[in-house]
N, CA, C and O atoms as a CHARMM CRD file, in Angstrom:
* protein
*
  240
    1    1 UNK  N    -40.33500 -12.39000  35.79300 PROA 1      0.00000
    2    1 UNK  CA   -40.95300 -11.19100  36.31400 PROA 1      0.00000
    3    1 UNK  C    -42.28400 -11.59100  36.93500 PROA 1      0.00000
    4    1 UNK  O    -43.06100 -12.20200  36.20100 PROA 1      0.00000
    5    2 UNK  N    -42.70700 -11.29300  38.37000 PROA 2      0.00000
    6    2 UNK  CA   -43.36700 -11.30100  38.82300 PROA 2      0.00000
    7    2 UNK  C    -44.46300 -10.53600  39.14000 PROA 2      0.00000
    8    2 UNK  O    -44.32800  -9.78100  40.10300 PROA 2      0.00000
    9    3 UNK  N    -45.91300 -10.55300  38.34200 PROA 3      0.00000
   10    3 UNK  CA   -46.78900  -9.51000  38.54500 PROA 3      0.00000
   11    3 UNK  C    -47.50800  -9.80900  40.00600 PROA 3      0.00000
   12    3 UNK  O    -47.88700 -10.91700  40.38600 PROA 3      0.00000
   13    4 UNK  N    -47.59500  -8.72900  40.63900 PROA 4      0.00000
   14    4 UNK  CA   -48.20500  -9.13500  41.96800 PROA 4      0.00000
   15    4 UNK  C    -50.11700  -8.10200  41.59700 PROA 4      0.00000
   16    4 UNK  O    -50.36700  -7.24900  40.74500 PROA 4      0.00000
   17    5 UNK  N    -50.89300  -8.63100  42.50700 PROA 5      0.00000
   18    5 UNK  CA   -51.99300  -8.25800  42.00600 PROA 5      0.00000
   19    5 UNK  C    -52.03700  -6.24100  42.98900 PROA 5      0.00000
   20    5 UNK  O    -51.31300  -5.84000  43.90000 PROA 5      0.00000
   21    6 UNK  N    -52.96000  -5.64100  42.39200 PROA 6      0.00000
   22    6 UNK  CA   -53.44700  -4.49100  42.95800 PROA 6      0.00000
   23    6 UNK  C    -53.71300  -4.35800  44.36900 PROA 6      0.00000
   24    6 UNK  O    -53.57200  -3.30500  44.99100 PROA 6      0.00000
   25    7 UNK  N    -54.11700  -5.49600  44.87800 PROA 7      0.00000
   26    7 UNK  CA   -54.25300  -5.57500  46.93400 PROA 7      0.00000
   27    7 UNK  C    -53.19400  -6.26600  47.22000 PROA 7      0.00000
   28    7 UNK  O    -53.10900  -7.46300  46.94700 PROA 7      0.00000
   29    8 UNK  N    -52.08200  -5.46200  47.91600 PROA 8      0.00000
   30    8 UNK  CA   -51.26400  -6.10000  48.36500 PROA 8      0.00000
   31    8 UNK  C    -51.48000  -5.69000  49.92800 PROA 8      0.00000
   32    8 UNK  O    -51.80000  -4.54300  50.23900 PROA 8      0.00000
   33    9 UNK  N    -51.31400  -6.53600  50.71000 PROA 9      0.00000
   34    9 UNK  CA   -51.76900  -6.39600  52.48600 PROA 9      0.00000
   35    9 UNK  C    -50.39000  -6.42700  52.99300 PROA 9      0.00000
   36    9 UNK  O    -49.52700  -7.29500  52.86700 PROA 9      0.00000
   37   10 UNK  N    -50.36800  -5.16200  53.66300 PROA 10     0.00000
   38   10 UNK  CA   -49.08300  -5.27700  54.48500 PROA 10     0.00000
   39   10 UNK  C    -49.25200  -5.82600  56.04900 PROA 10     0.00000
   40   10 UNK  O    -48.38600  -6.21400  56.83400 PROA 10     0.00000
   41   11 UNK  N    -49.97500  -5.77000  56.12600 PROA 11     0.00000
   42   11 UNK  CA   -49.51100  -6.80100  57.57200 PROA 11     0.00000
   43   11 UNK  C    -50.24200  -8.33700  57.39600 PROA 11     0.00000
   44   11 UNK  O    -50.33500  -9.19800  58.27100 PROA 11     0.00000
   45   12 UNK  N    -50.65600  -8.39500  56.19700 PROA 12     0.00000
   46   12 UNK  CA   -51.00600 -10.01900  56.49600 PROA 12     0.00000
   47   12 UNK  C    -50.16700 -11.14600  56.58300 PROA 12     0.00000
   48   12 UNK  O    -49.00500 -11.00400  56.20100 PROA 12     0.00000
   49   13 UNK  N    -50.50200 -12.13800  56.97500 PROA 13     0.00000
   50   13 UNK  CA   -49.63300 -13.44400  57.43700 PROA 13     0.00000
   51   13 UNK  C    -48.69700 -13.88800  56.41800 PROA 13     0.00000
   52   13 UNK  O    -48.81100 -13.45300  55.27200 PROA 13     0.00000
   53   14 UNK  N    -47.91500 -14.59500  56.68200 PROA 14     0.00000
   54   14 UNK  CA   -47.16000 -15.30700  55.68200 PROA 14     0.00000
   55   14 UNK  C    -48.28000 -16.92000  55.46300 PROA 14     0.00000
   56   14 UNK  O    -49.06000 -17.20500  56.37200 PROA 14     0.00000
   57   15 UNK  N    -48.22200 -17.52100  54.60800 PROA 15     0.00000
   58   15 UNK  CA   -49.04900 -18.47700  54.81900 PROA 15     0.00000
   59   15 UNK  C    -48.51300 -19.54600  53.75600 PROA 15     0.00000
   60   15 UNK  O    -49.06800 -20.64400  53.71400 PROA 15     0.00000
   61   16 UNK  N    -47.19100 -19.18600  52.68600 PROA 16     0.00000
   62   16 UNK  CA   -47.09500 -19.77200  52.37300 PROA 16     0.00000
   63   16 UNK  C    -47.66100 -20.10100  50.86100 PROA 16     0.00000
   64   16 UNK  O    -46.92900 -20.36200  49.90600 PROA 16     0.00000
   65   17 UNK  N    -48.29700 -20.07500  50.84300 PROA 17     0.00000
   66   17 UNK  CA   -50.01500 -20.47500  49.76900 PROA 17     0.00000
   67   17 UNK  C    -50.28300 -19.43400  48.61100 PROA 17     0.00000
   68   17 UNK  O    -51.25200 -18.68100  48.70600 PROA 17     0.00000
   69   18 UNK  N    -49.40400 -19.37700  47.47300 PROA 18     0.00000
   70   18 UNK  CA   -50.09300 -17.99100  46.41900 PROA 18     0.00000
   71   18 UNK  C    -49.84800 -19.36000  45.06700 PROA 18     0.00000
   72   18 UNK  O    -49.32400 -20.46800  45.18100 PROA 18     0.00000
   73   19 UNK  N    -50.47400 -18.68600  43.85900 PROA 19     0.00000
   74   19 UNK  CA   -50.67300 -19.36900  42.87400 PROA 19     0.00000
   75   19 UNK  C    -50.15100 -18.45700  42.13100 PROA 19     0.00000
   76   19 UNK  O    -50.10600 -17.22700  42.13500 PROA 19     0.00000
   77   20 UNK  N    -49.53600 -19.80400  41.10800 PROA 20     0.00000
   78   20 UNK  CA   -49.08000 -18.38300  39.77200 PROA 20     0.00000
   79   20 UNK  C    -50.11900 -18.77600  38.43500 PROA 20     0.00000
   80   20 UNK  O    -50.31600 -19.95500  38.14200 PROA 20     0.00000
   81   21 UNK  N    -50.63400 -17.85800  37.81200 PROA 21     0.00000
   82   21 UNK  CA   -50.92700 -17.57600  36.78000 PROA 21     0.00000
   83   21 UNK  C    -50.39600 -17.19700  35.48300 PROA 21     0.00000
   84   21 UNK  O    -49.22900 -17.45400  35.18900 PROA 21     0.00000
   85   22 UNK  N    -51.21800 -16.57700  34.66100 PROA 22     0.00000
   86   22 UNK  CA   -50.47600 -16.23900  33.09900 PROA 22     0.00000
   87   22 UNK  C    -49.97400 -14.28800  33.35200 PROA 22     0.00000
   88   22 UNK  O    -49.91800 -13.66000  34.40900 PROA 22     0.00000
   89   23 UNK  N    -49.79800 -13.99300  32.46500 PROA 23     0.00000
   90   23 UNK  CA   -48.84400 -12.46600  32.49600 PROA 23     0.00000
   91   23 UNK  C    -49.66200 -11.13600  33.21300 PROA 23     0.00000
   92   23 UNK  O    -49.24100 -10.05300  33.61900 PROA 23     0.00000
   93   24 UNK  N    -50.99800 -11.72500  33.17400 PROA 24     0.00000
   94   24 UNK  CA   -52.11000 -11.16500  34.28100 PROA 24     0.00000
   95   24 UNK  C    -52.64700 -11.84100  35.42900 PROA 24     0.00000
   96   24 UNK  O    -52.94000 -13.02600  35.58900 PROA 24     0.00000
   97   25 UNK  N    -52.74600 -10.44900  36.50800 PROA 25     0.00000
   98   25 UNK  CA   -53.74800 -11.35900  37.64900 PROA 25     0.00000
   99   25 UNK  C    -55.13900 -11.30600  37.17700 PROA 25     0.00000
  100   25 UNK  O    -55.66600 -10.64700  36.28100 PROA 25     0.00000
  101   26 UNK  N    -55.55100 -12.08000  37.92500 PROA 26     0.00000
  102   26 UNK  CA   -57.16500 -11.78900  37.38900 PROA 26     0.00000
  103   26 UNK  C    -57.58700 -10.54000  38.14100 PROA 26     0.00000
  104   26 UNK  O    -56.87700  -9.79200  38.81300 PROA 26     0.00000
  105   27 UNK  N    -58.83100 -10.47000  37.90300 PROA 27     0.00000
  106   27 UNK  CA   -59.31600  -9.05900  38.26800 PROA 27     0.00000
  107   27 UNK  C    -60.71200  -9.51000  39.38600 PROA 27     0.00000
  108   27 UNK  O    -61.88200  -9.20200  39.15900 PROA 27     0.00000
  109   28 UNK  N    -60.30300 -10.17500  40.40900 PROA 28     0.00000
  110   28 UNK  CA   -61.15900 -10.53600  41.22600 PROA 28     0.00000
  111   28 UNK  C    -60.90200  -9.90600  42.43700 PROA 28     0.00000
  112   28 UNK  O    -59.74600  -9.54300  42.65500 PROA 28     0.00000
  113   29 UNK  N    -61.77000  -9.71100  43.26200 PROA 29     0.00000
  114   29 UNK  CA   -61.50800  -9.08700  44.48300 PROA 29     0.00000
  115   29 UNK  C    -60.94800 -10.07100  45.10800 PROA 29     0.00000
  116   29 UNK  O    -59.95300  -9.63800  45.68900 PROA 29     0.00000
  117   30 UNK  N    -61.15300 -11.65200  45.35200 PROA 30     0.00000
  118   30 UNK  CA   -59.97200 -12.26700  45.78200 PROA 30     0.00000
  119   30 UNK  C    -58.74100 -12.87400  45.43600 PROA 30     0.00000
  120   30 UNK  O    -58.15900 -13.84100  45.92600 PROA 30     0.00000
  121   31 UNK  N    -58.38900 -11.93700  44.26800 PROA 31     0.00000
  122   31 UNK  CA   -57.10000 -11.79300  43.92900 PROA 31     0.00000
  123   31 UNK  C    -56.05500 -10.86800  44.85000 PROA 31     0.00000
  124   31 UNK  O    -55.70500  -9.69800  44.69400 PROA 31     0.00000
  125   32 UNK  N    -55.62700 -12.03700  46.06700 PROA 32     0.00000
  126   32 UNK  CA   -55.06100 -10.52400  46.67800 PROA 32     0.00000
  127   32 UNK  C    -53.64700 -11.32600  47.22300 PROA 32     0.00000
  128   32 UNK  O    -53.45100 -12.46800  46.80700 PROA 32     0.00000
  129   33 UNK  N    -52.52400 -10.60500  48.30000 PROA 33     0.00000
  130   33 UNK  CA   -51.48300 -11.66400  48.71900 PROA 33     0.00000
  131   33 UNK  C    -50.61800 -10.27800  49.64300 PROA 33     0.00000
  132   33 UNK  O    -50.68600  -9.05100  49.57200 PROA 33     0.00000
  133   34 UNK  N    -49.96800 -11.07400  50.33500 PROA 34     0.00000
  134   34 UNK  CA   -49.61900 -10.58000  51.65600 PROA 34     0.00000
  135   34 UNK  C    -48.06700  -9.98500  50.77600 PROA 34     0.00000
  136   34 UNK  O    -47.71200 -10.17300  49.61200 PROA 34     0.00000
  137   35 UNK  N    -47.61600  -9.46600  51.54500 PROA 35     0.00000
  138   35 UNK  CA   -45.99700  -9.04700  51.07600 PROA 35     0.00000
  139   35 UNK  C    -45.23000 -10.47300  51.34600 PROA 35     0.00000
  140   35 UNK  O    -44.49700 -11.12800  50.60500 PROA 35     0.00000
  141   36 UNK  N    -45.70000 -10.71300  52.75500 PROA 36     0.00000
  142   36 UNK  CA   -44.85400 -11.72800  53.56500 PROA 36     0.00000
  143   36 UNK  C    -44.82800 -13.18100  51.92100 PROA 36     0.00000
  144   36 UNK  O    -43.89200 -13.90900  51.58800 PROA 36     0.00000
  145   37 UNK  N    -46.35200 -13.05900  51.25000 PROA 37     0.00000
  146   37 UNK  CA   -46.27100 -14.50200  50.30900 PROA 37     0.00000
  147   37 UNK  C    -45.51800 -13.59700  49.04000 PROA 37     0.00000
  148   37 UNK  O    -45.09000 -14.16500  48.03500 PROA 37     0.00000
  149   38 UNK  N    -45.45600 -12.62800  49.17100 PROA 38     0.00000
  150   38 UNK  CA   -45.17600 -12.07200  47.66800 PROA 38     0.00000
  151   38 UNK  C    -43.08100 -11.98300  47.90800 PROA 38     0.00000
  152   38 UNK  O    -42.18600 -11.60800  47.14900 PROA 38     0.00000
  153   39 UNK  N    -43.08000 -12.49500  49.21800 PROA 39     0.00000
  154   39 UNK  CA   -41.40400 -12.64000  48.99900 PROA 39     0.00000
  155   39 UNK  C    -40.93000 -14.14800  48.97800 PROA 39     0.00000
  156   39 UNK  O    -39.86500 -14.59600  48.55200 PROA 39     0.00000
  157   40 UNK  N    -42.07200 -14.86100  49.58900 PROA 40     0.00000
  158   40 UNK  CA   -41.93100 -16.04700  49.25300 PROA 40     0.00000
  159   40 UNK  C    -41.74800 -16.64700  47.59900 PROA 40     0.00000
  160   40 UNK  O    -40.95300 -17.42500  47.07100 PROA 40     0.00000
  161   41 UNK  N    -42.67000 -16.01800  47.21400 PROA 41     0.00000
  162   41 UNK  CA   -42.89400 -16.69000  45.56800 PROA 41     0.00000
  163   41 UNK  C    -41.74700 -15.64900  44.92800 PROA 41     0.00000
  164   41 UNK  O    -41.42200 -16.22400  43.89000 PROA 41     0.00000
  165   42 UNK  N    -41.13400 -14.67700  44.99600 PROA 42     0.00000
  166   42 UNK  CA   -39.61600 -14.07400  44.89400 PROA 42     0.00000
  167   42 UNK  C    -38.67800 -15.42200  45.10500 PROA 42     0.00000
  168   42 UNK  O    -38.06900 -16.08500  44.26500 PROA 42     0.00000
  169   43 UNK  N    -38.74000 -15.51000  45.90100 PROA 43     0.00000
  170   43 UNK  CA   -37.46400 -16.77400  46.34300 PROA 43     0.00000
  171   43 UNK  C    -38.00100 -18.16100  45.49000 PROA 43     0.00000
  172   43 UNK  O    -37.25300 -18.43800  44.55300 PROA 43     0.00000
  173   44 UNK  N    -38.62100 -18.64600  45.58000 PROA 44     0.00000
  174   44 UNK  CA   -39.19700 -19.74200  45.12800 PROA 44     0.00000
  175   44 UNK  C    -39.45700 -19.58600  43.25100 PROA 44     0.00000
  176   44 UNK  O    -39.54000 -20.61900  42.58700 PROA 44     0.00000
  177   45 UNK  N    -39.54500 -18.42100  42.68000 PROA 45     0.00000
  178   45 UNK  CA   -39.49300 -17.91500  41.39900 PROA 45     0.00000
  179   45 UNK  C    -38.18600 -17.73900  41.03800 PROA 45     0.00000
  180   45 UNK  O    -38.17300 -17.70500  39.80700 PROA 45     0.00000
  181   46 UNK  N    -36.91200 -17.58900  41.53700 PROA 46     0.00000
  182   46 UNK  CA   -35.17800 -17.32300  41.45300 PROA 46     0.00000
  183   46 UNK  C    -34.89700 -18.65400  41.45900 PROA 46     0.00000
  184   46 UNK  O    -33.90200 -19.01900  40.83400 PROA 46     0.00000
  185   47 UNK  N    -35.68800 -19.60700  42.13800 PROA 47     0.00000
  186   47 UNK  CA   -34.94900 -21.00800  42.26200 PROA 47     0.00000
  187   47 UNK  C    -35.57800 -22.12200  41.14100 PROA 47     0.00000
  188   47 UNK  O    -35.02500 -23.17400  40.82000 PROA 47     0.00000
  189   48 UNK  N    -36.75200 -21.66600  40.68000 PROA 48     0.00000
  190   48 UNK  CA   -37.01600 -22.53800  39.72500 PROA 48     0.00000
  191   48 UNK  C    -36.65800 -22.00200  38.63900 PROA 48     0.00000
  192   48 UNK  O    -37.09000 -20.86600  38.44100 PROA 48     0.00000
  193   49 UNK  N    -35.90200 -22.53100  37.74800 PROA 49     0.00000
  194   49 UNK  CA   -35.16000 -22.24400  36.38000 PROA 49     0.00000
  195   49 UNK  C    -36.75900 -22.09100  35.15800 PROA 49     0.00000
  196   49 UNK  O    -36.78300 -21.16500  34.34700 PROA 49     0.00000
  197   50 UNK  N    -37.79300 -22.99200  35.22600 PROA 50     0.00000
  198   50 UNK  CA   -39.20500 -22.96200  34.52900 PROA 50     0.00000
  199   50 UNK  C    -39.50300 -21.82000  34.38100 PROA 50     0.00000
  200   50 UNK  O    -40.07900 -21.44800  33.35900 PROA 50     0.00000
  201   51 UNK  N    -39.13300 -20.87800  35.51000 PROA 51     0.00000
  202   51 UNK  CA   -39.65500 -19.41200  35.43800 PROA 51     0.00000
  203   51 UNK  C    -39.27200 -18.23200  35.05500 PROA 51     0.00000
  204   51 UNK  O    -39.70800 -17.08400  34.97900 PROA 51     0.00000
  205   52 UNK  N    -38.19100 -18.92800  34.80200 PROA 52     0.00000
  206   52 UNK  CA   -37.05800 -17.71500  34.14400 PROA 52     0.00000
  207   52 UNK  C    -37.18800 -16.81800  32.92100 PROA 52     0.00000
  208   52 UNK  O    -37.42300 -17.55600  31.96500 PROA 52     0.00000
  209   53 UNK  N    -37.15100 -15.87400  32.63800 PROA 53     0.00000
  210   53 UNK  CA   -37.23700 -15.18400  31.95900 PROA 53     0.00000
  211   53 UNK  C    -38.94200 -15.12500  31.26900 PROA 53     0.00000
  212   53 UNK  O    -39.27900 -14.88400  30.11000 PROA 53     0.00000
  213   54 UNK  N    -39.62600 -15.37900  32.23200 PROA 54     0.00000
  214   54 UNK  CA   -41.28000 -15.44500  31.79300 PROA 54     0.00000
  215   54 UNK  C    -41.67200 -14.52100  32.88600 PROA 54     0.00000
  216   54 UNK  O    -41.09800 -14.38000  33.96500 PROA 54     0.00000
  217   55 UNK  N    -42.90400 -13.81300  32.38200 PROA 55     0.00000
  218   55 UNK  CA   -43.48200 -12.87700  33.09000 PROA 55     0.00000
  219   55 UNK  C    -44.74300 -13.98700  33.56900 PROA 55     0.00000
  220   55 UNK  O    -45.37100 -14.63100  32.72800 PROA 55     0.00000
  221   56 UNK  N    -44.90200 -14.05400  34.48800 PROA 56     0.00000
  222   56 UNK  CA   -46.05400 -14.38300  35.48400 PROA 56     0.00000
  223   56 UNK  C    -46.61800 -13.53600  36.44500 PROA 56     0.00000
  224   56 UNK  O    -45.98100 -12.71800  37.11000 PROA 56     0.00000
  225   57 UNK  N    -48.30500 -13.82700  36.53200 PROA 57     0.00000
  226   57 UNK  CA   -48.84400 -13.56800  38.02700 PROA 57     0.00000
  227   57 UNK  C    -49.61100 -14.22300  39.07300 PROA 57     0.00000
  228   57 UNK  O    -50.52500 -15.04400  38.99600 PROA 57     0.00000
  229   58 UNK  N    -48.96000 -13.60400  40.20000 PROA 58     0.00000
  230   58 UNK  CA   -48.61500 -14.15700  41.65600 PROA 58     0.00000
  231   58 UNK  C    -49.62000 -13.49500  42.09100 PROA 58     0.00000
  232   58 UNK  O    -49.81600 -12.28400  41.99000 PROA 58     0.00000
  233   59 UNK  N    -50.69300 -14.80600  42.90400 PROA 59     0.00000
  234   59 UNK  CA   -51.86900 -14.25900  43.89900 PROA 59     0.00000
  235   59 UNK  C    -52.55600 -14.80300  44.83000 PROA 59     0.00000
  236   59 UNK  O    -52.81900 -15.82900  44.20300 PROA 59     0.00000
  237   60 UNK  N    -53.02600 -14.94100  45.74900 PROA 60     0.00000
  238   60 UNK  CA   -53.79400 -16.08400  46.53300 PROA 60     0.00000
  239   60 UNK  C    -55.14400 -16.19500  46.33900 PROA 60     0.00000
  240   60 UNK  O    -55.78200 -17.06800  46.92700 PROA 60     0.00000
């Protein structure tokens, strides 16, 4: 399960580039991530088996 943080930007870039963390995002204003990275780390979170059944969060 993938927590995505509170700013999510819909038209920002894909870039590739988000970090995962523990079962929280942090609470920083640059805790933030595009849709375009938040489907990336979707795909890339289904393919690594490490992540499975763990709640993480996803942010740039």
């Amino acid at each position: 399960m993938l927590t995505p943080p509170a700013l999510l930007e819909a038209d920002g870039v894909r870039t590739g580039r988000y970090r995962i963390g523990g079962d929280r995002v942090p609470e920083s204003p640059s805790a933030r991530l595009s849709y375009a990275d938040l489907a990336v780390a979707l795909v890339d979170a289904y393919e690594k088996p490490t992540l499975h059944r763990k709640r993480v969060s996803v942010f740039s």
